[in-house]
C-alpha positions as CSV (number, residue, x, y, z in Angstrom):
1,X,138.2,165.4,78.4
2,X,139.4,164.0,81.6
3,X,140.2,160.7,81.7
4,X,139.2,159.9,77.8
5,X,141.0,156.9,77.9
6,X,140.1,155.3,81.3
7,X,137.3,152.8,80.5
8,X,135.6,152.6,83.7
9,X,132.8,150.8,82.1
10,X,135.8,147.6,82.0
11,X,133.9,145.3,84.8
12,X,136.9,143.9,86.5
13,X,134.9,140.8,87.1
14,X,134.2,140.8,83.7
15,X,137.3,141.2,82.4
16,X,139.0,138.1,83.5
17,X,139.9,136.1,80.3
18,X,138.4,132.8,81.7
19,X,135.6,134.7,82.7
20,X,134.8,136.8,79.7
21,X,134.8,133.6,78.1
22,X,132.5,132.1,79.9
23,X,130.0,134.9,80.0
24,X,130.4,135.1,75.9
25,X,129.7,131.6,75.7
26,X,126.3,131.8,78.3
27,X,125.3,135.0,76.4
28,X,125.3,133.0,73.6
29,X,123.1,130.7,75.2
30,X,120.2,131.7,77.3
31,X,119.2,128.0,77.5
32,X,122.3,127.4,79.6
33,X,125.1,124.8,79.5
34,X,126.3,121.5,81.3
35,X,129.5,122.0,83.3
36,X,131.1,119.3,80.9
37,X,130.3,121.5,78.0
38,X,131.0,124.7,79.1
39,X,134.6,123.6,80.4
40,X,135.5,122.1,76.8
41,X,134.4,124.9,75.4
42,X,135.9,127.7,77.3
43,X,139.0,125.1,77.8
44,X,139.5,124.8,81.8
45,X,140.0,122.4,84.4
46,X,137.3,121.3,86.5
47,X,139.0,123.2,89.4
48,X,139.5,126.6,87.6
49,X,135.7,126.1,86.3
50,X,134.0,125.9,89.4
51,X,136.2,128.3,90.9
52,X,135.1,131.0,88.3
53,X,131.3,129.6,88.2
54,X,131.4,129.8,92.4
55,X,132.7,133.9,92.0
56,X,130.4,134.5,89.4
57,X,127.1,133.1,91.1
58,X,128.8,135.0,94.2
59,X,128.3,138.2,92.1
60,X,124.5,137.1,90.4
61,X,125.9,137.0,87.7
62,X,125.2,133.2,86.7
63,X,122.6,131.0,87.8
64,X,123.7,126.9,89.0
65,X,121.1,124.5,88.6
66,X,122.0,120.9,89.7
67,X,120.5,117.7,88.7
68,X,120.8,113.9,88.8
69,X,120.8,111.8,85.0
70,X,121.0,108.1,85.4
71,X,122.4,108.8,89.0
72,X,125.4,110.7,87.7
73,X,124.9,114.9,89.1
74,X,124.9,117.0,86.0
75,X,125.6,121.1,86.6
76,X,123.4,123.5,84.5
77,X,125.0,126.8,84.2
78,X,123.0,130.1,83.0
79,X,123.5,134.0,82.7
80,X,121.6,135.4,84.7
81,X,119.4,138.9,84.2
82,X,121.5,140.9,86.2
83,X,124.5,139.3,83.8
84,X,123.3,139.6,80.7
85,X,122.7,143.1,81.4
86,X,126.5,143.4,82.7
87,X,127.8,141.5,80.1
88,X,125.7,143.9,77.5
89,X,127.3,147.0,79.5
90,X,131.2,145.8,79.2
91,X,130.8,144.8,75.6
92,X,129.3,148.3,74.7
93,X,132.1,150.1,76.9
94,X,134.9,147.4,74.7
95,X,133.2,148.9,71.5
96,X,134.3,152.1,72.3
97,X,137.7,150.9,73.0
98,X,137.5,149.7,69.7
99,X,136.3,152.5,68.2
100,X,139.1,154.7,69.7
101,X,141.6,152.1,68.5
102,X,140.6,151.7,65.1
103,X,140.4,156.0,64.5
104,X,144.1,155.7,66.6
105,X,145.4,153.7,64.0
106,X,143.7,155.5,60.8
107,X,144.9,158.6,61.6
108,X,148.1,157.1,62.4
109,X,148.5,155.5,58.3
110,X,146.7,159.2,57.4
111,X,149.7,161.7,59.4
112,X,152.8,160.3,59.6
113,X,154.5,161.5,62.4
114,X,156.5,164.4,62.3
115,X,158.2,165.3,65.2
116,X,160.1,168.1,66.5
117,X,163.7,169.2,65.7
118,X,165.6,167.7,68.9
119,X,163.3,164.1,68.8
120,X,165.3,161.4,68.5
121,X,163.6,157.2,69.3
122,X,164.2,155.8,72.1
């Protein structure tokens, strides 16, 4: 029971907000999405966007495509393999922090708390 709470299987790299975000969003999308798109969607700043995309591709977890339409550069952004497979592995691990939190909670409402003689709230 060591360490029942620690949930190592929380990919720091993952877990970023911005990040987590963007990996939802390509998950949801195997087909990928244009920069433009996936920067409304997830609501960033050019900058912040391609500084994510740059750690993420670092990491394979994203594939960058680059292309030219009517001689403006368009950016076509995919999960990768290797990222779908992370991204799989940190939403199963924040199901079980789920879980834990939700049978917290119910047996919270079920027991109410009675403390010893001598407890006072802080």
């Amino acid at each position: 029971m060591n360490g029942r709470y620690a949930y190592d299987g929380l990919d720091r790299l993952l877990h970023e907000k911005a990040r987590l975000g963007l990996l939802t969003c390509l998950a949801s999308r195997p087909e990928g999405l244009l920069f433009n798109d996936l920067k409304e969607l997830c609501n960033l700043t050019d900058g912040n966007l391609s500084r994510h995309l740059q750690v993420l591709q670092q990491n394979q977890i994203v594939e960058i495509y680059k292309s030219f339409e009517q001689k403006r550069p368009q950016t076509l952004v995919r999960i990768s393999a290797e990222g779908q497979e992370r991204f799989l592995a940190y939403i199963g691990e924040l199901q079980k922090v789920l879980i834990d939190a939700a049978t917290t909670n119910q047996q919270q409402q079920t027991n109410s708390p009675n403390l010893p003689p001598g407890w006072v709230p802080a």
